[in-house]
Each structure stands twice: as structure tokens, then as C-alpha cells.
C-alpha positions as CSV (number, residue, x, y, z in Angstrom):
1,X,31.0,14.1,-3.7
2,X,28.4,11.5,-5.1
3,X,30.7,8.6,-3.0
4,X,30.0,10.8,-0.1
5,X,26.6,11.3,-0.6
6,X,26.2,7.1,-1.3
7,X,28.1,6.1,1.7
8,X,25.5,8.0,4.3
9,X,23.2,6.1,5.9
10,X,20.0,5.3,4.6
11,X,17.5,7.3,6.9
12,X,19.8,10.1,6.0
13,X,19.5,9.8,2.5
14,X,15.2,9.4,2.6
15,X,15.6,12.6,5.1
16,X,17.2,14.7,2.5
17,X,15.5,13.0,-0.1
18,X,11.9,14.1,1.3
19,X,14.0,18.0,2.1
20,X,13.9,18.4,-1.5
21,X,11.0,16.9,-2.6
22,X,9.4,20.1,-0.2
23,X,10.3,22.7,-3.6
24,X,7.7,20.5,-5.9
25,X,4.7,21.6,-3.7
26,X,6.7,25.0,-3.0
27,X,7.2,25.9,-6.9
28,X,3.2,25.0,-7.3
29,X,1.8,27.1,-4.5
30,X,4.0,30.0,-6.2
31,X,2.4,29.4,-9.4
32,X,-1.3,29.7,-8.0
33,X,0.5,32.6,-6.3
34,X,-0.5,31.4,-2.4
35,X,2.9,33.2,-1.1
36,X,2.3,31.8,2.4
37,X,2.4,28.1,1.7
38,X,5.1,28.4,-0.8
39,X,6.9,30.3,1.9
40,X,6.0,27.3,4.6
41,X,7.4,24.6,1.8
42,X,10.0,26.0,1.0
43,X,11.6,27.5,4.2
44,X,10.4,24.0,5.4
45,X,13.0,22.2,2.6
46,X,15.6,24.3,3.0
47,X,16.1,24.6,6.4
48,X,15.8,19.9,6.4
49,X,18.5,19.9,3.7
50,X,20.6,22.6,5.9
51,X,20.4,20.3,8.7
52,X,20.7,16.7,6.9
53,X,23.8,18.4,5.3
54,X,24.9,19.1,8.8
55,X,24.4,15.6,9.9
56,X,26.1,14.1,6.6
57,X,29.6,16.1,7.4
58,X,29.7,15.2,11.0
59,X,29.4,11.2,9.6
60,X,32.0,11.5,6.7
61,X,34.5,8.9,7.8
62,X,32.4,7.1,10.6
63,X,32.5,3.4,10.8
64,X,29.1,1.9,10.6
65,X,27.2,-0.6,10.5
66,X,26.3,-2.3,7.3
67,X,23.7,-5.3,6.6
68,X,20.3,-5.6,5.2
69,X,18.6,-5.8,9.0
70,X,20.4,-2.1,9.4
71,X,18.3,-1.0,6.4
72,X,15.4,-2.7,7.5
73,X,16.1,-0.5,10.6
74,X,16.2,2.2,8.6
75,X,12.7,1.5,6.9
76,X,11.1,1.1,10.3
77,X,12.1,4.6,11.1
78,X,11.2,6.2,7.7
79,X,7.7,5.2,8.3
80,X,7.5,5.7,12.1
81,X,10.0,9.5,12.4
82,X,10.0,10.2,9.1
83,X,6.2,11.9,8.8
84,X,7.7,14.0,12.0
85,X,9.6,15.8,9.2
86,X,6.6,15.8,6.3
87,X,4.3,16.9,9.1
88,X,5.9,20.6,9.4
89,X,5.5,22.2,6.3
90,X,1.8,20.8,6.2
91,X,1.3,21.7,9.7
92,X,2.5,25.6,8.5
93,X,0.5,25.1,5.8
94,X,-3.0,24.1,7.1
95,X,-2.7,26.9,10.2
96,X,-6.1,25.0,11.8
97,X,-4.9,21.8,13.3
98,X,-3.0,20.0,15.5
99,X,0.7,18.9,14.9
100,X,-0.8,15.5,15.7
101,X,-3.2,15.7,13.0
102,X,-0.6,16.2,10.1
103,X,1.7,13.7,11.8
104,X,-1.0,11.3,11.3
105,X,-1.9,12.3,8.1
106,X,1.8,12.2,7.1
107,X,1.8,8.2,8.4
108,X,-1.1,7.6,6.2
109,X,0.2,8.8,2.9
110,X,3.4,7.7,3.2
111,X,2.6,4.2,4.4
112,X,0.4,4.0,1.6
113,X,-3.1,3.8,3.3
114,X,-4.6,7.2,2.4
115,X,-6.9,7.6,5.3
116,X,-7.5,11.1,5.6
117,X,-8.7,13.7,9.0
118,X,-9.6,16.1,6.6
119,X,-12.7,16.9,3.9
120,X,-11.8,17.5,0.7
121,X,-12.6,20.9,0.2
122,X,-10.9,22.1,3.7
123,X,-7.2,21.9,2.2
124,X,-6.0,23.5,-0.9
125,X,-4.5,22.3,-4.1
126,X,-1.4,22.6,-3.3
127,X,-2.0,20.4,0.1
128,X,-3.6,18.0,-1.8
129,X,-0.5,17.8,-4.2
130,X,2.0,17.3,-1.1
131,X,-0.3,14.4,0.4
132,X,-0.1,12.8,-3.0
133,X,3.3,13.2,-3.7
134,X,3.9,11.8,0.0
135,X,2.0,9.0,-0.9
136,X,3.7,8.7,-4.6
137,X,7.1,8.5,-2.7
138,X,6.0,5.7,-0.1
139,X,4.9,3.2,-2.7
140,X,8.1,3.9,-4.9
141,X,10.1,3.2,-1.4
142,X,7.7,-0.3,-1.1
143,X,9.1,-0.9,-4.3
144,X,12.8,-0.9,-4.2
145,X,13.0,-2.2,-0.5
146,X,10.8,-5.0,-1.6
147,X,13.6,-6.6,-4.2
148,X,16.7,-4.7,-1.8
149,X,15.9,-5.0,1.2
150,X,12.8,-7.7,1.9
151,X,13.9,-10.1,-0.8
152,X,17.3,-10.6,0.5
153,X,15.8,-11.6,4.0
154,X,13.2,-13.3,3.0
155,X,9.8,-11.2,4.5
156,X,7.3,-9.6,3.1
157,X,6.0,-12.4,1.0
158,X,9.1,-14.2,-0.4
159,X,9.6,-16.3,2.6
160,X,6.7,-18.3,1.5
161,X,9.1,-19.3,-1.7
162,X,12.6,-19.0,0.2
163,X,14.1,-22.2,1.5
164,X,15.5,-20.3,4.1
165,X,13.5,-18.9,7.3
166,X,12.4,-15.8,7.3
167,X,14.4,-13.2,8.3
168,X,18.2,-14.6,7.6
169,X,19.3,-14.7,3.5
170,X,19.7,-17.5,1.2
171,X,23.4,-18.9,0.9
172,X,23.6,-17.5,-2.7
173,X,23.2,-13.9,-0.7
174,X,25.1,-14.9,2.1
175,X,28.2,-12.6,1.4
176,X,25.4,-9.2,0.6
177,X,26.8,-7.7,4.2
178,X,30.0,-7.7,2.9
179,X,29.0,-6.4,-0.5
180,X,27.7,-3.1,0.5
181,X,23.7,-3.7,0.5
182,X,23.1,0.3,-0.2
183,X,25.0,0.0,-3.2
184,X,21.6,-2.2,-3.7
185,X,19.9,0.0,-3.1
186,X,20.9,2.4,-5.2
187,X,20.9,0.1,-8.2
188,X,17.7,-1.1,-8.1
189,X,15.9,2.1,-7.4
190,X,18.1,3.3,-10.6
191,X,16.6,0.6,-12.3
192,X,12.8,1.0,-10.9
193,X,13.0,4.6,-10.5
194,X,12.3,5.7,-14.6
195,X,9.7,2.9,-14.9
196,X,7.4,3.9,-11.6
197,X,7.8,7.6,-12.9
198,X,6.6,6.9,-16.9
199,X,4.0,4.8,-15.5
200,X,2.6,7.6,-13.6
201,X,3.3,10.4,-16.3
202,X,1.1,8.1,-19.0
203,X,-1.3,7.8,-16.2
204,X,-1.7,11.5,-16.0
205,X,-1.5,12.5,-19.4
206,X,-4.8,9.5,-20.2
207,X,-6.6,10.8,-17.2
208,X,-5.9,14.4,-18.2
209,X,-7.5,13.2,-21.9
210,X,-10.2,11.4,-20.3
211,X,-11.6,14.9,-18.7
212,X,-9.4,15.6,-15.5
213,X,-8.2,18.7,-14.3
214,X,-4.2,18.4,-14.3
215,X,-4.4,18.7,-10.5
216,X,-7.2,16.1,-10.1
217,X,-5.4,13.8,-13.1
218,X,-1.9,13.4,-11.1
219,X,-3.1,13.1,-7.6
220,X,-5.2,10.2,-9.0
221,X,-2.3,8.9,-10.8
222,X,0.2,8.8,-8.0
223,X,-2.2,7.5,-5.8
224,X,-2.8,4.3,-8.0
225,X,0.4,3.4,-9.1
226,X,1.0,3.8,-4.9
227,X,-2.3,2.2,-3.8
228,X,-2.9,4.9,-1.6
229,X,-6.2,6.1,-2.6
230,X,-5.6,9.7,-2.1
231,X,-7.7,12.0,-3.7
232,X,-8.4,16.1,-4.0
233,X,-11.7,15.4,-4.9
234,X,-13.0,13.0,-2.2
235,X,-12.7,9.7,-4.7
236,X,-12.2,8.8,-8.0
237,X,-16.5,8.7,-8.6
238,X,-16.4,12.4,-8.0
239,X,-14.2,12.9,-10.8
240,X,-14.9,14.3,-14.3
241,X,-13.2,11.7,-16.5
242,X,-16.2,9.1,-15.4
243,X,-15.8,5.9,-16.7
244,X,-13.0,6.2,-19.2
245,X,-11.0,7.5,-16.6
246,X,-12.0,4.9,-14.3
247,X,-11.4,2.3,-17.0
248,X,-7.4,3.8,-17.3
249,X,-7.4,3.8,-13.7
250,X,-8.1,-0.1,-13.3
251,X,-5.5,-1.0,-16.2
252,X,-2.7,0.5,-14.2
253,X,-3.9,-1.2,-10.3
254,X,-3.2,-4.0,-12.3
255,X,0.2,-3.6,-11.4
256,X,-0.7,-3.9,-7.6
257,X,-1.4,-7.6,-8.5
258,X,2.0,-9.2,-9.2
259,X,5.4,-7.8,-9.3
260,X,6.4,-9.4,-12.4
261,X,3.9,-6.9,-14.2
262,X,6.4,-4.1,-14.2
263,X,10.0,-6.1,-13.2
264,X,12.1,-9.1,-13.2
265,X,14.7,-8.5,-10.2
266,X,13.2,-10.8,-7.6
267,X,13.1,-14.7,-6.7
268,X,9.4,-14.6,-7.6
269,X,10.7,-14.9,-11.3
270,X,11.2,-17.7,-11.9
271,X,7.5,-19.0,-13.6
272,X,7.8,-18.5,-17.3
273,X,6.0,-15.4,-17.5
274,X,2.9,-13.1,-16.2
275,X,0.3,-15.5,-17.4
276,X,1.4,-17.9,-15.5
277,X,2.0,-16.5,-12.2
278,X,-0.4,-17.8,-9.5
279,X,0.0,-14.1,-8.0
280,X,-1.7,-12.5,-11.0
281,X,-4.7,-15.3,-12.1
282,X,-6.1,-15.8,-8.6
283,X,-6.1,-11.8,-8.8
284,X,-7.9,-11.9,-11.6
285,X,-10.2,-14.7,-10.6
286,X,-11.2,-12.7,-7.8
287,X,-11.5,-9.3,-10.0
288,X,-14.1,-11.5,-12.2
289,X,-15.9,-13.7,-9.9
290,X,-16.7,-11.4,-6.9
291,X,-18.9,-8.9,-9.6
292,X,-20.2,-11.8,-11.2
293,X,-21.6,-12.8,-8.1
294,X,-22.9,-9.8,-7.5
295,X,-24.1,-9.2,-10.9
296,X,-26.0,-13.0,-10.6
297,X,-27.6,-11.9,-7.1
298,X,-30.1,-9.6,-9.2
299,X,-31.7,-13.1,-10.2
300,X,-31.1,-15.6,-7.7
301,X,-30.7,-13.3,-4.4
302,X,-33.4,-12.9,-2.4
303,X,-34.5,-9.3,-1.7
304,X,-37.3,-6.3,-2.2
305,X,-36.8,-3.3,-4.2
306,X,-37.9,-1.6,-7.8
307,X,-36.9,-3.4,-10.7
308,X,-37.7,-0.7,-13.2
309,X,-34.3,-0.1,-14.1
310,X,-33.6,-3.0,-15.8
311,X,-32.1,-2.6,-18.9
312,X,-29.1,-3.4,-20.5
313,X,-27.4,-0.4,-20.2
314,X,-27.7,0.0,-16.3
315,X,-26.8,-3.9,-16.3
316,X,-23.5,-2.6,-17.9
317,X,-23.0,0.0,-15.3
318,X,-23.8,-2.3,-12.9
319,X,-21.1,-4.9,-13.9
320,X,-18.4,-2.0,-14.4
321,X,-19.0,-0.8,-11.1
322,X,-18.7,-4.1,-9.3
323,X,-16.0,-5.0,-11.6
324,X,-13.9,-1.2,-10.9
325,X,-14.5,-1.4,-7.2
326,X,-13.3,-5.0,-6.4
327,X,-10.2,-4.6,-8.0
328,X,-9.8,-0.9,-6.4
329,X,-9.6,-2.8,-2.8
330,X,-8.1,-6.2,-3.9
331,X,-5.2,-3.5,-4.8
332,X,-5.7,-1.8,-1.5
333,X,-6.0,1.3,-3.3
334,X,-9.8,2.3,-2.3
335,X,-11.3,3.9,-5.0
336,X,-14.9,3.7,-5.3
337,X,-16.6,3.7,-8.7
338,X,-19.2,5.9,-9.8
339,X,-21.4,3.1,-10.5
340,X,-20.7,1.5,-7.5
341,X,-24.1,2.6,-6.2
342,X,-25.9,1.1,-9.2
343,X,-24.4,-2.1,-8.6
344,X,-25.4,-2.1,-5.0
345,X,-29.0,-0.9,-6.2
346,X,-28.7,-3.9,-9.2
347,X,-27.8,-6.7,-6.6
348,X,-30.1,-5.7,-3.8
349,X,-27.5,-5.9,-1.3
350,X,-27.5,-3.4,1.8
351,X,-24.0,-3.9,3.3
352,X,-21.3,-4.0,1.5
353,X,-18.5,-3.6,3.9
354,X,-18.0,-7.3,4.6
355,X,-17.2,-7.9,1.0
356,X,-14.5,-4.4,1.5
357,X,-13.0,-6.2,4.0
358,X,-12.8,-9.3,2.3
359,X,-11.0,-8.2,0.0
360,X,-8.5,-5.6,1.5
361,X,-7.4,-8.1,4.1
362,X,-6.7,-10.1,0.8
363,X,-4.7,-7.5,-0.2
364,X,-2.4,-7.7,-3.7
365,X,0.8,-9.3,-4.8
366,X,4.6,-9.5,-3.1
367,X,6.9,-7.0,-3.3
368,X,4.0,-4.2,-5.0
369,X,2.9,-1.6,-3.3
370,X,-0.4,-3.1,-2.2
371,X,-0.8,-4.4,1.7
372,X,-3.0,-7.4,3.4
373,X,-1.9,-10.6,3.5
374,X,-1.0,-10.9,0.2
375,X,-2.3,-13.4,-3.0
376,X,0.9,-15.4,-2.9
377,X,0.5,-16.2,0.7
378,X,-3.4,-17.6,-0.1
379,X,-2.1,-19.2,-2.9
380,X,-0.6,-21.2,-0.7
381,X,-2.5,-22.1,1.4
382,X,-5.3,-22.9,-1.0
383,X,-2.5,-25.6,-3.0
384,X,-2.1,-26.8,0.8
385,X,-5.8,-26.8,1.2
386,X,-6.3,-29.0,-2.2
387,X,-3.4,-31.6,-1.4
388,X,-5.2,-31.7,2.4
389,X,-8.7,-32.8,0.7
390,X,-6.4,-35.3,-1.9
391,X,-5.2,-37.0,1.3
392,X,-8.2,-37.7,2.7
393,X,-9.5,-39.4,-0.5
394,X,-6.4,-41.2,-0.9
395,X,-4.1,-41.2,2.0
396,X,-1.2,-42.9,0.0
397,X,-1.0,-40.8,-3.2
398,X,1.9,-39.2,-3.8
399,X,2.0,-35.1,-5.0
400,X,2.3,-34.5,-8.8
401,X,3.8,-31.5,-9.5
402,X,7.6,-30.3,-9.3
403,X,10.0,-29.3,-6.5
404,X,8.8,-25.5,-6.7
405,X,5.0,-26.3,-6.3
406,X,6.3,-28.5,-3.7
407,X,7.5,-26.4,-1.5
408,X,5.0,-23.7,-1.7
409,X,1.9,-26.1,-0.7
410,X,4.3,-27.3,2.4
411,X,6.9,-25.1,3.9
412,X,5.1,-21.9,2.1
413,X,1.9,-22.6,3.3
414,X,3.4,-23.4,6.8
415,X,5.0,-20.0,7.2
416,X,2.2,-18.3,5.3
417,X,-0.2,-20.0,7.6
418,X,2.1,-18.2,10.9
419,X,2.4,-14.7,9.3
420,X,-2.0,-15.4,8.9
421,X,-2.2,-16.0,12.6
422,X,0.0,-13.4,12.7
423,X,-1.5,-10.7,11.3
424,X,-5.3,-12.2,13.0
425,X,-3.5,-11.5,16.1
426,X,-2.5,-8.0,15.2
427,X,-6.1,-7.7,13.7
428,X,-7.5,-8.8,17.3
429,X,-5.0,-6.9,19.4
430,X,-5.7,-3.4,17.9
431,X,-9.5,-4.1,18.3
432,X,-9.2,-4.8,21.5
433,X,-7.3,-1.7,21.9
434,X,-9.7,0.6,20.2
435,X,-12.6,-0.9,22.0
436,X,-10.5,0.1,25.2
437,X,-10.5,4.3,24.2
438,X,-14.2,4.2,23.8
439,X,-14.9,2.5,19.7
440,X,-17.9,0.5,19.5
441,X,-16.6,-3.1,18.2
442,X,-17.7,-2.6,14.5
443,X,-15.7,0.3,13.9
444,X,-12.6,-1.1,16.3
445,X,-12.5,-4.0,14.1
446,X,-13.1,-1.5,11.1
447,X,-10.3,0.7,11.8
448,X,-7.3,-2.2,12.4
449,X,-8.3,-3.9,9.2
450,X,-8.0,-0.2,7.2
451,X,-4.8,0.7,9.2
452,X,-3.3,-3.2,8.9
453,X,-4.3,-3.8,4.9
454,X,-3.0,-0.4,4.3
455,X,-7.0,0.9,2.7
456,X,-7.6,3.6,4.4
457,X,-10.9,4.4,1.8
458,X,-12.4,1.3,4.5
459,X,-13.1,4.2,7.2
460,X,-16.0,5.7,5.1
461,X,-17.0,2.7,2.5
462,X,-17.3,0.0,5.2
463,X,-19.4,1.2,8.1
464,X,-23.0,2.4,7.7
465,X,-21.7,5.7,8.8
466,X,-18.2,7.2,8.0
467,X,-15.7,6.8,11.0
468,X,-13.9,10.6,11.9
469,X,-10.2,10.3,12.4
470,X,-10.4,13.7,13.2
471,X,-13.2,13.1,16.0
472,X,-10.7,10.3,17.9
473,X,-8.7,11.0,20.5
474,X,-5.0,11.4,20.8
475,X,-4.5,8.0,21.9
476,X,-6.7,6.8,19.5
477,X,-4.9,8.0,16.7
478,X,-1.4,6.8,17.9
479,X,-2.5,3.4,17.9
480,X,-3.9,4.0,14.1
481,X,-0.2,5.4,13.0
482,X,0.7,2.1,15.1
483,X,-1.3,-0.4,13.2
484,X,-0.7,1.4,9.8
485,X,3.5,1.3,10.4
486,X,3.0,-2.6,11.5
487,X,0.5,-3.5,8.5
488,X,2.9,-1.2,5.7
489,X,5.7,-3.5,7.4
490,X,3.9,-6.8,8.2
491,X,4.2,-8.3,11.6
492,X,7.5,-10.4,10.5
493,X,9.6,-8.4,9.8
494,X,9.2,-6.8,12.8
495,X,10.1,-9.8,14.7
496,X,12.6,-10.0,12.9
497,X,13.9,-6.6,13.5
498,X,13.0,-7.4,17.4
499,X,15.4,-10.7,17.0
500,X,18.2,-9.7,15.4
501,X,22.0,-8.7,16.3
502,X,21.6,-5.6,15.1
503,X,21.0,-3.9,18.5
504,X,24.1,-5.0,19.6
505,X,26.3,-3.5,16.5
């Protein structure tokens, strides 16, 4: 029976894999004794699994097709159909919206970007537990298809370190076709599977400590250790565990900033260790310098306002707040800290979109959960950049450092500089877009940077006043389930996709 099961096809697996996750929100709105949206879960789940079951007898013994690009197929539809399932039960659930509106709810928590149509208090606990968990299941997808399915064709980052272009495999992986890539699959999420779920579980249990409700405490935690920035509460500064809470909260995004902080099963390991990947420092670099700028502006900066705060406690809370926040959107998560406003007040500035922006469209390490470009991709080009400035100084000087460095200053920066222009494009075409259904140009530009980094928390941090998803129109939002499917999948590996031979199998 479990051969049987294996051998299905991937989409059909995810489809009865999300079928059951339906009982988890079921059982809780049973608990709190709301009979109607237990009864919209879980006729919901079972009537899915009835017809995935269906579907998985009528395909014993088919032929198929089997090949990495298949799965990457197959990942392309999870994100794009896939919320079409999700969308039911929390359509039932809700009663006062649109089917469209949960669909594109569904697309932002499972791609990760947690932008949300409704206010916090308008959907229930148990609602709130199913757009987490949706969330929670998207980033621990991101994470096995990053090492078995991304890796092996070199996109979503690792071309930049690959020798071979993106999109086809290395010749060590040149036979994985043959090989049966789900059984991969199924390996690595085995393998990734018990550490993304103890993550989350200590997460909880030190929010819970920290002064969380158990509701409020696991929402948060599977929203960081997916970078999805969901929350019951309307943000992590309106919770109770305040700055302890906070403080566990930034110790796990730290995960979001290189892959080797939680596993060793891709090409990226091949540095000696987490200290010295270039992924993690210029993460951590930016995590220190961006609130130290900030912090200095109080001094140096230029600007009016009442200074009678001054001391050192506040300059504390100040630094924290810069220091929590920037590495809450370097990890496209999108928390903002409750001291977020004293650090604004402490460096006098007014707009702090820009720097949002910044740093979501910077995004966090390959093969994590995190979206924008990526750090290994401006790692590269800032080793390009450095040998650039070395030339002109001395046009004859020959590179110092090995083979591996190399490579990633020349052919990674040359493929990282495309997939920039790339996703500038992308940026550019979905602005244009908006603009076209009626968006002024700062919140067209707004909302394709939140849907293409995958930080959805941009819609009501970055603009003067929040942007309503709920206010847009239908087109409107199918672009925004557009642009967050294309940034969760980056623009490659969709040309790849577009490119391949799979169309013809």
C-alpha cells in the first residue's frame, strides 16, 4: 500500500496531503465547540481525500512521466491550483466573502507572503490557525523542493554556484531521471520533516513562556520558521510576550539567513562551516549595520523633533527595535517590533518604507524559506563588483583566491546579474500593470515588490497609508496571486519550465 501511495504523482500526494491537514483546524474548532466550522473543515477534508483516493486508484499502473522538470511542474501547480482546494473550507468558514477572496488569501499563506484581505479581529481562532498552518506547510514545501527539486536543476539560487546552466543538472546528477526523483523527495522531506517540526514546537513552547496565548504562540511560530508573517493578532508588536518573545522570535529568522543553519544536503555545503558562509555574515552585516545607522542618525541626521526622551533605556529600545525589524524583512517574514516606533521617533526619520523595500527585495539565503533576490546572488555580485574596481587600479593583476571564489565573482555573478534584471523586469511589468486597473504608482510599485519578495507585511508598513487588498478589484488581485506565484518561484525557473521537453512527454 505505501509503494502505491509513493508511486502517485506529486500534485496528488500535496492534494491529499493538504485533505488531511483540514482535521487539525477541524479537531480545534470542536474543541472551542464552533460546530459549524468544524463541520466546514472537516466535511471539507473528507470529501478531498474521497476524491484524491478516487484519482490515485484510477492511476495505479499508469505510465508516467518522471524527471525533476515534471516535479517542478508539479510545484508550479501547488502554488497556482492548489489554494482552489484550501480556499473551500475557509470560504465555508468565513460565510461573508467572496470565493476570490479566500483563494487569494490561500495564495498568500501558502506562497509564504502573508498578506492578508482581512482584519484581525473579523476571523476566528480557528481561521487564524488554518491560515497559519497553510503558511507552516508552504515554507516546509520551500524546504524540501529547494535541495529535491531546485538543487538538482540548478534554480533558485544554486545556479549562481552550479557549473552547469540553469535549469539542466550537473553530470554527477545526470542519471536522477532514471533514479526515481520522488523517491527524493520523499527522503529528504523524511530527513527535514522532524527538524522543521521541533524547531517550531521549541518556538512555541518559548513564546508560550514568554507570555503568549497558545493560539497567538504557534501562529507566530509557524509563521517564522515559514517567513510568512501571519499573525491572529495583527503583528508580532501587538503581542503579550513583548520583547522576550520578540528576542526568541529573531533567534529562529535566523534560519531564513542560510541554509546551512538547519541542514547539510545541498551543493551550498561545501564552505567549512556556518561562520564562514558568505550567505549568513553579509546577513548579519546587514542585521547590524542598517540599525546602527539608524541608531547614529539621532546625532548626525539632520531633523526637528523633542529630544526629551533621551535616555539610555529608550536608546536601548530604540536599537532593539531597529535591530528586530531589519532582520524581520531581511527574512521576508514582516514582523514589526514594538519598538519599532521608538526607533523611528529616536532617528527622526519619517519614511521608512524605502528602507522595507530595501531590504525585502534583498530577501534571505538559498534554498530557506525566505524570497527576494536572495544574499548569495548579492554576494556575488558585490565579489564581481570588488574584482571590477581591482582592475581598474591594476588592469594586469591576476585574482587571488581559489577556483570556488572564482567562479562565483564570474559565471555566478553573470547569471545572478540576469535573474537581477530578471526579477527588475518582473518588478516593472506588474507596476505597470497595477497602474493600468487604476493604483497610483507608489502603491503599484509597493504591491509587486510585497507580492515578488514574498513580504506581504510591505502592504501596511511601507506606504503612508495601508494598501486594502480587500478594496482591489478582481483583476487586481489576480495579478497579486500572479506576482506572489512568480516571486515564491523566481522568474527562472519558470523559463525554465516554459523551455523544457516536458510539454511534449
Amino acid at each position: 500500500m505505501w509503494a502505491s501511495i509513493r508511486n502517485q504523482p506529486l500534485f496528488l500526494l500535496l492534494m491529499g496531503i493538504s485533505a488531511v491537514s483540514m482535521y487539525v483546524p477541524a479537531f480545534h474548532a470542536l474543541v472551542l465547540k464552533e460546530h459549524f466550522e468544524a463541520r466546514a473543515f472537516f466535511y471539507s477534508g473528507t470529501l478531498f481525500l474521497l476524491l484524491v483516493s478516487l484519482i490515485g486508484l484510477a492511476m495505479l499502473g499508469r505510465k508516467r512521466h518522471r524527471g525533476a522538470m515534471g516535479d517542478l511542474l508539479a510545484l508550479f501547480a501547488c502554488f497556482s491550483l492548489l489554494p482552489v482546494m484550501l480556499a473551500v473550507p475557509f470560504h465555508e468558514a468565513v460565510q461573508t466573502t467572496s470565493f476570490l477572496n479566500a483563494y487569494v488569501e490561500m495564495v498568500s499563506s501558502l506562497t509564504t507572503t502573508g498578506a492578508t484581505l482581512f482584519d484581525a479581529d473579523r476571523l476566528t481562532a480557528t481561521q487564524h490557525l488554518w491560515r497559519a498552518q497553510v503558511g507552516w506547510m508552504g515554507g516546509l514545501l520551500m524546504w524540501v523542493a529547494a535541495a529535491a527539486i531546485l538543487a538538482p536543476l540548478n534554480l533558485g539560487g544554486f545556479e549562481v554556484t552550479a557549473s552547469a546552466e540553469p535549469g539542466q543538472g550537473d553530470s554527477l546528477d545526470m542519471g536522477l531521471d532514471a533514479a526515481n526523483p520522488q523517491r527524493r523527495i520523499l527522503r529528504i522531506t523524511s530527513q527535514l520533516f522532524p527538524i522543521y517540526v521541533g524547531l517550531t514546537l521549541a518556538l512555541w513552547i518559548m513564546l508560550v513562556i514568554s507570555g503568549d496565548t497558545p493560539l497567538v504562540a504557534i501562529c507566530h511560530a509557524m509563521s517564522v520558521m515559514a517567513t510568512s508573517g501571519i499573525s491572529p493578532v495583527g503583528g508580532a508588536e501587538m503581542a503579550q510576550s513583548g520583547i522576550p518573545g520578540e528576542a526568541v522570535m529573531a533567534l529562529f529568522m535566523l534560519f531564513a539567513l542560510s541554509r546551512l543553519t538547519f541542514s547539510s544536503d545541498t551543493i551550498t555545503t561545501a564552505r567549512r562551516g556556518i561562520h564562514h558562509d558568505p550567505e549568513f555574515r553579509l546577513g548579519l552585516v546587514l542585521v547590524v549595520c542598517v540599525p546602527l545607522l539608524l541608531f547614529l542618525r539621532h546625532w548626525v541626521g539632520t531633523f526637528e523633533g523633542e529630544n526629551n526622551g533621551d535616555g539610555f533605556l529608550m536608546a536601548l529600545r530604540a536599537l532593539w527595535g531597529g535591530v528586530f525589524t531589519t532582520l524581520s524583512f531581511l527574512s521576508t517574514t514582516g514582523f514589526e517590533s514594538a519598538e519599532w516606533a521608538t526607533a523611528q521617533n529616536w532617528s527622526g526619520l519619517k519614511t521608512p518604507g524605502l528602507i522595507f523595500l530595501g531590504l525585502a527585495l534583498i530577501g534571505g539565503g538559498v534554498a530557506t524559506t525566505a524570497g527576494g533576490v536572495k544574499l548569495l546572488r548579492v554576494w556575488a555580485l558585490y565579489l564581481n563588483g570588488l574584482r571590477e574596481m581591482e582592475r581598474l587600479v591594476h588592469p594586469s593583476s591576476v585574482g587571488r583566491s581559489g577556483g570556488y571564489s572564482r567562479r562565483l565573482r564570474k559565471q555566478g555573478a553573470y547569471i545572478a546579474w540576469i535573474f537581477f534584471m530578471l526579477f527588475a523586469l518582473s518588478i516593472s511589468a506588474f507596476t505597470v500593470a497595477f497602474s493600468g486597473l487604476g493604483l497610483d504608482f507608489e502603491n503599484a510599485i509597493i504591491l509587486s515588490i510585497s507580492a515578488l519578495s514574498t513580504t506581504g507585511p510591505l502592504i501596511g508598513l511601507a506606504p503612508e497609508d495601508p494598501i486594502s487588498l480587500l478594496s482591489l478589484g478582481a483583476a487586481a488581485k489576480a495579478v497579486f496571486c500572479a506576482g506572489m506565484v512568480l516571486g515564491r518561484l523566481e522568474m527562472l525557473a519558470i523559463i525554465a519550465l516554459l523551455t523544457s521537453d516536458v510539454w511534449r512527454s
